[in-house]
C-alpha positions in Angstrom: 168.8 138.6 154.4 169.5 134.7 153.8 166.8 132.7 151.8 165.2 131.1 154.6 164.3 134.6 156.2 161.5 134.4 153.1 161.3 130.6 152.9 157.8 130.4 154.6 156.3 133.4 153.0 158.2 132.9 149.7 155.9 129.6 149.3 153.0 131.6 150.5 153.0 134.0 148.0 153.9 131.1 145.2 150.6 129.1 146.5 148.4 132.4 146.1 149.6 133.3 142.8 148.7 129.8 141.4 145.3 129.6 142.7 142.8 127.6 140.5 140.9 129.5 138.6 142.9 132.5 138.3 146.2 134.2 136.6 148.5 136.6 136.0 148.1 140.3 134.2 151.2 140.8 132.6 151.1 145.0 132.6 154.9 145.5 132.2 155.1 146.8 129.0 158.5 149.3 128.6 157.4 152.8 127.6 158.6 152.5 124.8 156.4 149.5 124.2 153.3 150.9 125.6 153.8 153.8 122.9 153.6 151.4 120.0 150.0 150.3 121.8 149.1 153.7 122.0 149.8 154.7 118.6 147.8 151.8 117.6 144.4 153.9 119.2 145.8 157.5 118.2 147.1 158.4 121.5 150.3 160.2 122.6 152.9 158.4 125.3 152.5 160.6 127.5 153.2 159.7 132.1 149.8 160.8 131.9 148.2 158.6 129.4 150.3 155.8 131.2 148.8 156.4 134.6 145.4 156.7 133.8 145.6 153.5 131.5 147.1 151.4 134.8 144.7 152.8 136.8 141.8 151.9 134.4 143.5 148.0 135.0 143.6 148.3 138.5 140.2 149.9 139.1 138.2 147.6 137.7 136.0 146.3 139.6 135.8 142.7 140.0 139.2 141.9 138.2 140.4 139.9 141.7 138.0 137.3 140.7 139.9 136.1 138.0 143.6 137.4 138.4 145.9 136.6 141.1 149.3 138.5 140.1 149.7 141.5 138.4 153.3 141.7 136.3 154.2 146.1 136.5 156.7 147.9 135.3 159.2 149.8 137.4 157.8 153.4 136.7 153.8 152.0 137.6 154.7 150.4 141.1 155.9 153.8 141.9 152.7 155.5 140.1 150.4 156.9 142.3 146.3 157.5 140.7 145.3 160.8 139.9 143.3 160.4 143.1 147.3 160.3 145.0 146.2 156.2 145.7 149.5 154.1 144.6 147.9 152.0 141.4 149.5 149.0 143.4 146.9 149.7 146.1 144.5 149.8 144.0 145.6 145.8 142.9 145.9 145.3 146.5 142.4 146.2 147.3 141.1 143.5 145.3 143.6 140.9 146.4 145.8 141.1 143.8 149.7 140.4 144.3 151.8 143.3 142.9 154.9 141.8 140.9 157.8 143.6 139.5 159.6 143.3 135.7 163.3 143.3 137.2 165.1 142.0 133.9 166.6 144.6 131.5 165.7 143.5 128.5 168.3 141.1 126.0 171.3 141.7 123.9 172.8 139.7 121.4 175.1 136.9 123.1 178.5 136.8 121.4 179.5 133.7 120.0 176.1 132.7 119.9 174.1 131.7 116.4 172.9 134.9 114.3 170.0 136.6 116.4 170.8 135.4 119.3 170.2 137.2 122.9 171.3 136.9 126.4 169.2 138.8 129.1 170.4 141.8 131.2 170.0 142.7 134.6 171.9 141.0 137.1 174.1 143.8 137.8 172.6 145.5 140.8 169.7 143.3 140.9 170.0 142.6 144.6 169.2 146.7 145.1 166.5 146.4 142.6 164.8 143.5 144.6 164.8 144.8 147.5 163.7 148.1 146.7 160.9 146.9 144.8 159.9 144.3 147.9 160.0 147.6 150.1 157.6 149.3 147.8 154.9 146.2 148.2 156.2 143.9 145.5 156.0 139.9 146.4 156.9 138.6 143.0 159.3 139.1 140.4 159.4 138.4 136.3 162.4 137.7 134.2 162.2 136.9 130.3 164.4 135.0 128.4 164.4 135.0 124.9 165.2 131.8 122.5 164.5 130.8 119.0 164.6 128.3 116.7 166.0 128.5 113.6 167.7 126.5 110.3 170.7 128.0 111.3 170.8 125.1 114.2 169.2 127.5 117.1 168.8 127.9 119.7 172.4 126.7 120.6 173.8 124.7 123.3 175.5 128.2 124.5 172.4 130.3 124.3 170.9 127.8 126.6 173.1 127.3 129.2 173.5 131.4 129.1 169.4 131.7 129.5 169.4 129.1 132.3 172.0 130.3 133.9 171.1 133.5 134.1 167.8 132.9 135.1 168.8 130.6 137.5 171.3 133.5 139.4 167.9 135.6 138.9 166.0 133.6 140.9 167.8 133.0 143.6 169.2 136.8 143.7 165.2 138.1 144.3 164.5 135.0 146.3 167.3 136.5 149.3 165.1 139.8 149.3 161.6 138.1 149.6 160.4 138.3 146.4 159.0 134.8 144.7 160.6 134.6 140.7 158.5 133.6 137.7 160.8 132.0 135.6 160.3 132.8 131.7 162.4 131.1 129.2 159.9 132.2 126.1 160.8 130.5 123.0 159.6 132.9 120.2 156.9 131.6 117.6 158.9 132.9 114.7 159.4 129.9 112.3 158.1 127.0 110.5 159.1 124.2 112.1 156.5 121.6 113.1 154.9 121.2 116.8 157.7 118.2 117.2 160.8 120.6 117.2 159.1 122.9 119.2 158.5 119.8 122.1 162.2 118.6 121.6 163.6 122.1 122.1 161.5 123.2 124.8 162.4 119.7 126.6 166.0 120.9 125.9 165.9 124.0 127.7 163.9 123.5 130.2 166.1 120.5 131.4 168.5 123.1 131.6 167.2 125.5 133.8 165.8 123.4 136.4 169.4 122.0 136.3 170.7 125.9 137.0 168.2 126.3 139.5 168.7 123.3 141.5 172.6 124.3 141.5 171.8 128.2 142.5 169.4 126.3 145.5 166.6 128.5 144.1 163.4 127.8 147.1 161.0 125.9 143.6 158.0 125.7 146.0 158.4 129.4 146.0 158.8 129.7 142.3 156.9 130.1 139.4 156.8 128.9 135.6 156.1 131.1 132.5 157.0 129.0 129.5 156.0 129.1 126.0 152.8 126.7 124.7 154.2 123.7 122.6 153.1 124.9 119.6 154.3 125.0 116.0 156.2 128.0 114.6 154.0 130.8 113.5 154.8 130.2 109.5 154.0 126.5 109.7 151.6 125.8 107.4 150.2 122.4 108.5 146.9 123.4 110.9 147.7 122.8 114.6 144.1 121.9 117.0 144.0 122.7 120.6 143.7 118.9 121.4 147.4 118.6 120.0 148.7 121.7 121.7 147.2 120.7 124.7 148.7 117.4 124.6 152.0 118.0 123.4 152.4 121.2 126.0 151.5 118.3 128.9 153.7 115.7 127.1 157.1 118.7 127.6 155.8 119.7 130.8 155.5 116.2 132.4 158.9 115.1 131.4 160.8 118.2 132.6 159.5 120.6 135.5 159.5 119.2 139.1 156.0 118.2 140.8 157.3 120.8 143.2 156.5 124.3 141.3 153.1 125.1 142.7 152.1 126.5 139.4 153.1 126.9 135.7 151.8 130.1 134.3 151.7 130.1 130.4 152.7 133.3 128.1 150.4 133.6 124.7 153.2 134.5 122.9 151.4 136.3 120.1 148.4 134.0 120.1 145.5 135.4 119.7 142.7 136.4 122.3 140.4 133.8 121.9 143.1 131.1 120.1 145.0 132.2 123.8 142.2 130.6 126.0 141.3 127.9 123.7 145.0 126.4 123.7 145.0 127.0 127.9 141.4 125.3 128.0 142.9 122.2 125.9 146.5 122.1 128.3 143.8 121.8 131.0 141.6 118.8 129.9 145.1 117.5 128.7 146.8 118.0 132.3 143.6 117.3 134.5 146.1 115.0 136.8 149.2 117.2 136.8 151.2 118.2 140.1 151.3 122.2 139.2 148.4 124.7 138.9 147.8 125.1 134.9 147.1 128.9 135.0 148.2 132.1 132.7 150.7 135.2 132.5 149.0 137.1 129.3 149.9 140.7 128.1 148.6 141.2 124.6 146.0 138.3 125.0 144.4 140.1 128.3 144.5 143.8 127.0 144.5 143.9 123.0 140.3 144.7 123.2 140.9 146.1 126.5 143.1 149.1 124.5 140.7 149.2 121.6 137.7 149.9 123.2 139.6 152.3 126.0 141.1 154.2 123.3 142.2 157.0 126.0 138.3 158.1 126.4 136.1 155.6 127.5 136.9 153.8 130.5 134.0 151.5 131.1 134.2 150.0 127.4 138.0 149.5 128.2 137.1 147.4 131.9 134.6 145.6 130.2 136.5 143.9 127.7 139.0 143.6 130.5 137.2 141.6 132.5 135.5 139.6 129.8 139.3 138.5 128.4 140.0 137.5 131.8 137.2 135.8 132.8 137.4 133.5 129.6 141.1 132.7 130.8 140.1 132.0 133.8 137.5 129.5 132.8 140.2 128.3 130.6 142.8 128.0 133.7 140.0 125.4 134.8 139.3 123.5 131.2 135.5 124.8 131.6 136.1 127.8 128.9 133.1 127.7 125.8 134.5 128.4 122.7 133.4 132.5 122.0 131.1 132.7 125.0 133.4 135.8 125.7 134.0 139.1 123.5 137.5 139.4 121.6 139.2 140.6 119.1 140.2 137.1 116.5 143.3 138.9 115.1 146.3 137.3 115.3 148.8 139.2 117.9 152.0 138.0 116.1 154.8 140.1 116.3 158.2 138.4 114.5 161.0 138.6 116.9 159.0 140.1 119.7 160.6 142.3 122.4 159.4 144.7 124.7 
């Protein structure tokens, strides 16, 4: 089916996504992935241990107040409950748009600097799109990976690879209904200042919007998942909220078109509360900005969540659920209190993250 066969719902589906307030559950962890969480709380990766975890996310109640999107893995939008309910009905229930992880993870791109990646994928994407829009998917997530370096990285090639690839992404899943977040991460890993994090992020993300005006990706129904503007991780000057907030704006402001609905921020390995902090301060920073300010977090929404689950108890595992995303939703609004919410203050760094 051509684009505009989606064009009305396509901006539909971007508008409800980014609704103030609210964000994104990024549960798409590989199984292989979800097995090094699992090991974390002594329990086996087992289908079984994966389904009843989902479910847990899905089931509890009152999540829909604060997320809007949930980000699954292919093997989960085809899970069904132990109850025979599909766990993406149980999102559903409570207003929650099913997405679907549709990249296949990165390799390293030849002729490229040392470490880095190109993302796989496009190959049968088309099938994978609409198979997953058949299923009940409306959105779809695509990572790109980028890093800076000494070495001179991220290169102009890795760049132009990254947005180009998630240019033909987006457009590819767009023709099959399904609205793209578009996620060119760059990695913490480093210690460069908060400066050469702004001017590479501005680099790249130039870049992409060029690749997606060219591919005639539908923006209005399209969403952002970029990286905060912060320093790298082994930076040793201290970094405040006030001037990641301001610097993330500063990027933001100078690069993505007033007509993406929303931008939905990754925490990259921040941690829980340093997550909501940081999206509180882009908030009071970006009070006057065209796009919705909101949040796509994994590790940052389910690190407690795990730890107090631990495989046996289901309401401690929900409640710190809830409690991480309620303080991000506050945050998506620049009303969060610093620690009025539960969470775990270790840092979620992993160097060269993949999943």
């Amino acid at each position: 089916m051509a684009l505009e066969a989606f064009h009305a719902e396509l901006i539909a589906t971007a508008a409800s996504i980014a609704s103030p307030g609210k964000g994104v559950l990024a549960a798409d962890e590989s199984t292989g992935t979800i097995g090094k969480r699992f090991e974390a709380i002594g329990l086996e990766n087992t289908e079984a241990h994966r389904r009843d975890y989902r479910s847990l996310l899905a089931s509890s109640r009152g999540l829909g107040d604060y997320i809007s999107g949930v980000i699954l893995y292919e093997e989960t939008l085809f899970q069904n409950a132990s109850d025979g309910t599909p766990i993406l009905e149980l999102f559903r229930r409570q207003g929650i748009v099913a997405g679907i992880k549709l990249d296949q993870g990165v390799q390293p791109l030849a002729g490229g600097l040392a470490g880095e990646t190109w993302c796989t994928g496009l190959q049968g994407l088309q099938e994978r799109a609409a198979r997953s829009y058949a299923r009940g998917a409306r959105f779809a997530k695509w990572r790109a990976v980028l890093r800076i370096t000494a070495a001179g990285a991220p290169s102009e090639l890795a760049i132009r690879e990254n947005a180009w690839g998630l240019a033909r992404y987006a457009r590819t899943v767009q023709e099959e209904g399904l609205v793209p977040i578009v996620e060119p991460e760059i990695l913490m890993d480093g210690d460069h200042p908060i400066e050469t994090t702004a001017a590479v992020q501005e680099r790249v993300l130039r870049q992409v919007y060029a690749a997606l005006a060219e591919n005639g990706v539908l923006l209005e129904g399209s969403l952002l998942k970029p990286s905060m503007t912060t320093a790298g991780a082994s930076h040793r000057a201290d970094q405040t909220p006030q001037q990641v907030g301001e610097a993330t704006m500063g990027v933001l402001r100078r690069t993505v078109p007033a007509s993406v609905p929303g931008i939905v921020f990754l925490s990259g390995g921040l941690g829980e509360e340093e997550a909501s902090l940081y999206l509180d301060a882009i908030n009071r920073a970006g009070r006057r900005a065209p796009w919705n300010l909101g949040f796509s977090y994994g590790r940052a929404l389910q690190h407690s969540c795990l730890q107090q689950w631990a495989g046996r108890d289901l309401a401690a595992g929900q409640r710190a659920l809830l409690a991480r995303a309620r303080a991000n939703a506050e945050a998506s609004l620049g009303a969060y209190r610093p620690g009025s919410q539960p969470s775990n203050d270790g840092s979620l760094f992993v160097a060269g993250y993949a999943y």
